[in-house]
C-alpha positions in Angstrom: 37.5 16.4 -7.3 34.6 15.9 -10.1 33.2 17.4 -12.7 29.5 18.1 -13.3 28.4 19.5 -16.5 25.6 22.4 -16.3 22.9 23.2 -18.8 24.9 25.5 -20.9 27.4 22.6 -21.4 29.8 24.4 -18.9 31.5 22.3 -16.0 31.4 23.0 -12.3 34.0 22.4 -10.1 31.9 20.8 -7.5 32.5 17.3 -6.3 30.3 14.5 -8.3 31.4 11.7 -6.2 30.7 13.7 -3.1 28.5 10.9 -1.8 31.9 8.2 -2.1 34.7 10.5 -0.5 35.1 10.7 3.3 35.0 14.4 4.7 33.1 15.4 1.6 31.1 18.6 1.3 28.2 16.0 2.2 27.1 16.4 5.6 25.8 12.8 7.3 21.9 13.7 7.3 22.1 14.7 3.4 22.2 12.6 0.1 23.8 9.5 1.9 21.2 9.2 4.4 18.8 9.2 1.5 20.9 6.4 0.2 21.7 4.5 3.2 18.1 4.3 4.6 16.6 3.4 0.7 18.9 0.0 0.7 18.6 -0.4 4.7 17.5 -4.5 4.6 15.6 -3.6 7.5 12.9 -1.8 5.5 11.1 -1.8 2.6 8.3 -0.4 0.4 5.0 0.1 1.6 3.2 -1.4 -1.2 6.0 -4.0 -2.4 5.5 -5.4 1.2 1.4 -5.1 0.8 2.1 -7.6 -2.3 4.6 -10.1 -1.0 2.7 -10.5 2.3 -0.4 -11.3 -0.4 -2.5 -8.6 1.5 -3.3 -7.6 -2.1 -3.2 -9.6 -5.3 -0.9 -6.7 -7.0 1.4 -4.2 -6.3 -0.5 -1.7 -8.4 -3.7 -2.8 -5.8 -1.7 -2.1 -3.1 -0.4 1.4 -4.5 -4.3 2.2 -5.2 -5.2 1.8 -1.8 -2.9 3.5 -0.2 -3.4 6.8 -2.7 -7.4 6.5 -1.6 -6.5 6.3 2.0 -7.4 2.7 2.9 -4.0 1.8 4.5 -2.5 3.4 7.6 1.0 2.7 9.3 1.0 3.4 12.8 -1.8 5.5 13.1 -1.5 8.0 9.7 -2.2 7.4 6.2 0.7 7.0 4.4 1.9 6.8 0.2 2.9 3.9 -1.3 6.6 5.1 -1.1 6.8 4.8 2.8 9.5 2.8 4.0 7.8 -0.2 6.6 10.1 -1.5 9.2 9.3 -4.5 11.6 7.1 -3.5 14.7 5.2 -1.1 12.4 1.4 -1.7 12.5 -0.8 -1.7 9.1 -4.5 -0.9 9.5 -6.4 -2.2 6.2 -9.8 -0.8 5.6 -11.9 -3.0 3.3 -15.6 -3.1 2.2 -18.7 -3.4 4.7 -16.4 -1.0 7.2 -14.2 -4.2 7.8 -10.6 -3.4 9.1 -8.0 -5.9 9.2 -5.0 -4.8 11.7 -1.4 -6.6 11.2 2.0 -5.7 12.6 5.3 -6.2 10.3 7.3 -9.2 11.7 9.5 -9.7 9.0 10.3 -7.8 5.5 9.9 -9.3 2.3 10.5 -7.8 -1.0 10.6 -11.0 -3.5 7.3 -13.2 -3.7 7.2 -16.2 -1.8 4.1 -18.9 -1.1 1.4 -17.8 0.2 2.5 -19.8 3.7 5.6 -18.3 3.8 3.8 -14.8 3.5 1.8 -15.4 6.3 4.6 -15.8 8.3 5.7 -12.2 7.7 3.1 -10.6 9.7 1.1 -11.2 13.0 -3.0 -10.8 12.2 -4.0 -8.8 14.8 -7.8 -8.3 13.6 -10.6 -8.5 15.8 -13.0 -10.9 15.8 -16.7 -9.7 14.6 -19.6 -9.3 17.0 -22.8 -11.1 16.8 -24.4 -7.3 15.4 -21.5 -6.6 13.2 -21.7 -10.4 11.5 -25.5 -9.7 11.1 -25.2 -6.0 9.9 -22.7 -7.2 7.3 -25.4 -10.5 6.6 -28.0 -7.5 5.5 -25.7 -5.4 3.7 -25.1 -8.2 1.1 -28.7 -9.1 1.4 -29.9 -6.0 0.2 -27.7 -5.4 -2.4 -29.0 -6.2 -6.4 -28.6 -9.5 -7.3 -25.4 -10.0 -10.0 -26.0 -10.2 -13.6 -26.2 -13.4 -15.3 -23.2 -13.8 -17.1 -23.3 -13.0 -21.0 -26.2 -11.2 -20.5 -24.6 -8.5 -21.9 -24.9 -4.4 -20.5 -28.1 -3.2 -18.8 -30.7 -2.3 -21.0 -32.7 1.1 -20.5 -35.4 -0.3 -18.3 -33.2 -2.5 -15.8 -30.8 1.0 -15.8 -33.6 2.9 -14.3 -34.3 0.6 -12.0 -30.6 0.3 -10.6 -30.6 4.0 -10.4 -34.0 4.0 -8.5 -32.3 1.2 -5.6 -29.1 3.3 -5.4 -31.0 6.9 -4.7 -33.1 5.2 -2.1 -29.8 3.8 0.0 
């Protein structure tokens, strides 16, 4: 049997290695199912996976985008902590209401080259329509034109005017 200390610096004569003895006070669904399914090679972290597959340049992307809602595995949004398995589908939404759909073939959770991370997933995005390719083609159209580079922050004039184009969209 173990010994776990309490707060008040008394012990309790509950087991510690609870999760190690067979028969334990433990039942099978509590702490080492936790354990068992977090170092399952099966699966892996959402947003690890995101990185290695290179569907984001960095992990810390990939965490972003899924705390704002722009990823979804198998239908429901999901935090970056969710365990992805192979078979599970990723929908991606990215700027100009594009959505790029791949399903898990195989996880990853060291970097590899960016041909080997292709391999780890099968794109299953849609091709654009004629409407949504020219609907797209006007967005970026109509959007201001980048700043020249070194051309510092917008003075007071040109900040008006950006104001003025972004109340009228």
């Amino acid at each position: 049997m173990g010994v776990r200390a309490t707060m008040a610096g008394q012990t309790d004569d509950r087991t510690a290695n609870s999760l190690t003895e067979p028969g334990s006070s433990c039942d099978s669904q509590g702490e080492s199912h936790i354990l068992q399914s977090m170092e399952d090679e099966s699966s892996g972290r959402l947003d690890i996976w995101l990185d290695v597959a290179c569907l984001y340049k960095t992990r810390s992307q990939a965490q972003t985008a899924c705390k704002k809602g722009k990823v979804e595995v198998n239908g429901s949004r999901c935090k970056p902590h969710r365990l992805v398995r192979p078979g599970d589908e990723i929908r991606i939404s990215l700027p100009f209401g594009y959505t790029r759909i791949v399903v898990v073939k195989v996880i990853q959770l060291t970097h590899v080259s960016k041909a080997e991370a292709r391999k780890l997933y099968d794109d299953r995005t849609p091709e654009p329509t004629a409407e949504e390719i020219a609907a797209r083609r006007l967005q970026k159209l109509s959007a201001p034109a980048p700043r020249p580079r070194g051309s510092g922050a917008p003075k007071k004039g040109e900040r008006r005017r950006l104001r003025r184009i972004k109340e009228e969209w």
